[in-house]
TIMI-732130 format. One line per 2 residues: number of its first residue (from 1); their letters; for each residue x, y, z of C-alpha. Coordinates in Angstrom, 3 decimals, always signed. Layout:
BEGIN
NUM) a) X/Y/Z  ...
This chain:
BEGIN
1) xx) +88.384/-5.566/-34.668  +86.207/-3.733/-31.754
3) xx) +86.561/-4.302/-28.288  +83.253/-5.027/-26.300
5) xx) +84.611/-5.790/-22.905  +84.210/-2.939/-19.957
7) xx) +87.489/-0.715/-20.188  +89.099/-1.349/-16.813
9) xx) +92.835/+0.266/-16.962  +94.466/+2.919/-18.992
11) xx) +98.146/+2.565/-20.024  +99.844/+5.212/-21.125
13) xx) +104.131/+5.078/-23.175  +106.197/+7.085/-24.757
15) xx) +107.509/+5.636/-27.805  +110.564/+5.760/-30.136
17) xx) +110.396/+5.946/-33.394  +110.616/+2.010/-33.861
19) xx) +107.861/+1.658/-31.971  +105.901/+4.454/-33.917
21) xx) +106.440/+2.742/-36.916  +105.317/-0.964/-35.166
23) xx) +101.973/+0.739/-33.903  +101.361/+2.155/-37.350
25) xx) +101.445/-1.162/-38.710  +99.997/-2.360/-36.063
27) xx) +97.269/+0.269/-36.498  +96.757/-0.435/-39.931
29) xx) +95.310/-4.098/-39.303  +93.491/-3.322/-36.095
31) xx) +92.115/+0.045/-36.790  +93.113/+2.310/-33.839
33) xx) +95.964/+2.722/-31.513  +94.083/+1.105/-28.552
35) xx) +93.051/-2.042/-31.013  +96.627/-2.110/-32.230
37) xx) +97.838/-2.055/-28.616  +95.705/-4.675/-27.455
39) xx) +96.606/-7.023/-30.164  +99.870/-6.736/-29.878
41) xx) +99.459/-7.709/-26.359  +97.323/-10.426/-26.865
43) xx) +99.624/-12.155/-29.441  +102.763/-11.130/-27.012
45) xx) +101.128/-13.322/-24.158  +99.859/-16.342/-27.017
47) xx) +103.752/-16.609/-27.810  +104.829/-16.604/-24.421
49) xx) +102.618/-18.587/-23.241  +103.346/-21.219/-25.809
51) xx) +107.079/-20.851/-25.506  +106.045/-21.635/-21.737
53) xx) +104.085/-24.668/-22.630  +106.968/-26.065/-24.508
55) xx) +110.016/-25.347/-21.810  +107.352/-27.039/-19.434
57) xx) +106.833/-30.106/-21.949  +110.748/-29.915/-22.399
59) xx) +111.410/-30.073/-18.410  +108.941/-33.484/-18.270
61) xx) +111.128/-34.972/-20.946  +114.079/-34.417/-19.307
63) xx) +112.701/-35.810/-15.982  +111.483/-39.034/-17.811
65) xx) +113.537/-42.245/-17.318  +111.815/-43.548/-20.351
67) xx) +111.790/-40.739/-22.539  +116.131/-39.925/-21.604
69) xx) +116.912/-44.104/-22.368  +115.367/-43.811/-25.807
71) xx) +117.066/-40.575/-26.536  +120.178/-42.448/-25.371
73) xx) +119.488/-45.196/-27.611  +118.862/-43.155/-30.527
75) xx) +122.231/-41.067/-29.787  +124.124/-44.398/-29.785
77) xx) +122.659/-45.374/-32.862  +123.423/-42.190/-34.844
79) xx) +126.940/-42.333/-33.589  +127.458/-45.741/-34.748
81) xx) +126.303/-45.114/-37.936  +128.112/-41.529/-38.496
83) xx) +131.974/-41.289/-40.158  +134.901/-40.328/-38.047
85) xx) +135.452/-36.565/-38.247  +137.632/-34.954/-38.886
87) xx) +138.787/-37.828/-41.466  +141.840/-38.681/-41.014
């Protein structure tokens, strides 16, 4: 992996050990500490973003007459169907 974009910002951290070890792995796939760093940040933002994108999508449902009286629905359904517990 290279990086072809203009450097625009330096970041500089002091690291533990764990994270010694996580940039040498890290390091081993990208091929420098600055490639290692900058993949680990890209893939920290993909996975918040997408945990984002799905508290979003779960907010809408939530929100949606619709969506909440077929969820009901289905609730009643399974409850009707399931044993009483704890048997008696």
């Amino acid at each position: 992996m290279s990086y072809d974009g203009a450097v625009a910002r330096t970041v500089q951290a002091r690291l533990d050990d764990v994270a010694e070890g996580d940039l040498a792995l890290l390091r081993g796939e990208a091929g420098s500490d600055s490639s290692a760093v900058r993949l680990a940040l890209r893939e920290s933002a993909a996975r918040r973003r997408r945990r984002s994108s799905l508290r979003q999508e779960a907010q809408q449902a939530a929100t949606d007459d619709r969506d909440l009286a077929a969820s009901q629905g289905v609730l009643a359904d399974m409850e009707a169907l399931a044993p009483d517990w704890p048997p008696d």
